[in-house]
Structures are given as structure tokens and as C-alpha cells.
N, CA and C of each residue as an Amber inpcrd file, in Angstrom:
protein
   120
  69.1660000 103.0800000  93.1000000  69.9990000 102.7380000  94.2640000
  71.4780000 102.9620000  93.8970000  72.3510000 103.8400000  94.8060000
  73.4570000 104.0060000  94.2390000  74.4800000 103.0680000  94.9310000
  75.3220000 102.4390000  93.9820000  76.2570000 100.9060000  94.0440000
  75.5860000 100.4720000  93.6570000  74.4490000 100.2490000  93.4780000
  73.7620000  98.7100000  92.8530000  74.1590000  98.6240000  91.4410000
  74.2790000  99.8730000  90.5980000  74.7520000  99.4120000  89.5000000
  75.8620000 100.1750000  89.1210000  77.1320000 100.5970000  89.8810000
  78.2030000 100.5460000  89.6620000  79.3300000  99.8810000  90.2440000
  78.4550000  98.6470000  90.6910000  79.3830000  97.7280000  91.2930000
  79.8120000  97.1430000  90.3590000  79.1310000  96.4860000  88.6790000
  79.2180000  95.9830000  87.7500000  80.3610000  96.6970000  87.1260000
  80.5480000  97.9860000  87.0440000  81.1670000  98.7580000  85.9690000
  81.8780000  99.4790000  86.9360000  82.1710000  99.5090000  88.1590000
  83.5600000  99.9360000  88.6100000  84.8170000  98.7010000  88.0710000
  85.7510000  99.8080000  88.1490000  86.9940000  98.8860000  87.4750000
  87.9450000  98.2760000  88.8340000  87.5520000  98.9950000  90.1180000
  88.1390000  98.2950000  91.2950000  87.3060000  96.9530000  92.2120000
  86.1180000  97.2110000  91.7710000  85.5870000  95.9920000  91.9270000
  86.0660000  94.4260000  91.3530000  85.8280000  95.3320000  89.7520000
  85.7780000  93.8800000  89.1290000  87.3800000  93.7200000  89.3940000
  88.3010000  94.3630000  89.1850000  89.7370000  93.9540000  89.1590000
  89.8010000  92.8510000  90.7770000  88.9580000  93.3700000  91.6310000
  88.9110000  92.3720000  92.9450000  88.2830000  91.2660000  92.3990000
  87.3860000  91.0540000  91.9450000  87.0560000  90.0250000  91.3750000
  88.0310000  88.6310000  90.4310000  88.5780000  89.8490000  89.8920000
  89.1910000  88.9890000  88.8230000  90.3120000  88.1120000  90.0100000
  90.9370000  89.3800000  90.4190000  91.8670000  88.8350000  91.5860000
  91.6200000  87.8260000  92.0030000  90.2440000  87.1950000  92.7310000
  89.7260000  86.6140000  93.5930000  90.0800000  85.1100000  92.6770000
  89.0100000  85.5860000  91.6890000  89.0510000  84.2310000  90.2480000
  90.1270000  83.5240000  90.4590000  91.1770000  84.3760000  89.9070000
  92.7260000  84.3020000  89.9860000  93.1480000  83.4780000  90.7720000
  93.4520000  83.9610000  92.2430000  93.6050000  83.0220000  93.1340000
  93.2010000  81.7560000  93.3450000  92.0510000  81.6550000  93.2460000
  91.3380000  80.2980000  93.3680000  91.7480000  79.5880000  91.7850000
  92.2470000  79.7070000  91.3680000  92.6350000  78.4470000  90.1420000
  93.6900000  78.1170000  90.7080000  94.7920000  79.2490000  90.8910000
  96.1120000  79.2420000  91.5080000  95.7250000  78.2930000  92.3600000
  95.3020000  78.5680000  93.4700000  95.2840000  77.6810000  94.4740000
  94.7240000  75.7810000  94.1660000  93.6860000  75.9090000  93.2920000
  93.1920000  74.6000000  92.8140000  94.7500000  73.8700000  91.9880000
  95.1930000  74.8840000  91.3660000  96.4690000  73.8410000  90.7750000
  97.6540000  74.0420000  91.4230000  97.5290000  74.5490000  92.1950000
  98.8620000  73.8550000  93.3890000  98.2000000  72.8350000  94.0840000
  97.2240000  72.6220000  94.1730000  96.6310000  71.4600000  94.9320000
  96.5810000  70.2350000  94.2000000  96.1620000  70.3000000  93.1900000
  96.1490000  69.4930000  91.9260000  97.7610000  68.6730000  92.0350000
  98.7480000  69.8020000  91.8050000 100.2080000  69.3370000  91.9670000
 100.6570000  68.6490000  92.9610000 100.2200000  69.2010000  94.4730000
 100.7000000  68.8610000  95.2150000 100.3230000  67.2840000  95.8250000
  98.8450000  67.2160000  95.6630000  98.2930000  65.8140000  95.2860000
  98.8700000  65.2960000  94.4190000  99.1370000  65.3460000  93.5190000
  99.8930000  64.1630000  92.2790000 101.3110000  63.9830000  92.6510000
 101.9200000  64.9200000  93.5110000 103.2280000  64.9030000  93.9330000
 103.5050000  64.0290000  95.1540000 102.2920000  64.1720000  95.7190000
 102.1350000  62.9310000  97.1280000 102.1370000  61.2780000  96.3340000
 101.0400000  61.6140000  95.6850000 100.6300000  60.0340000  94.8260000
 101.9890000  59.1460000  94.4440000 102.7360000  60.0430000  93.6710000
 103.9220000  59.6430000  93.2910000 105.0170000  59.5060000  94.3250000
């Protein structure tokens, strides 16, 4: 099946991926902050 296994080993995939990762921590620790910034 073609993509099925160069979805793994394309480098624009995974770089979306990583991106994605990325964001979502980003976003968890501005939240993190912004909660502790309310608290206080």
C-alpha cells in the first residue's frame, strides 16, 4: 500500500508531528502558568 509506509519515514510528516507535539506542551505550560498566575 503506498503511504502506508512512508508516512513513518517521510520527513514532512513527522516534522508535522513533531510540530504538533510541540505545540501541545507549549500550550499545557502556558496553562500551567497561567493557572498558577490566577492562584496567586
Amino acid at each position: 500500500i503506498p503511504g502506508g509506509n512512508t508516512y513513518g519515514n517521510d520527513p514532512i510528516s513527522r516534522a508535522g508531528i513533531n510540530t504538533l507535539v510541540l505545540s501541545l506542551i507549549w500550550a499545557s505550560l502556558a496553562y500551567i502558568l497561567i493557572g498558577s498566575n490566577m492562584v496567586m
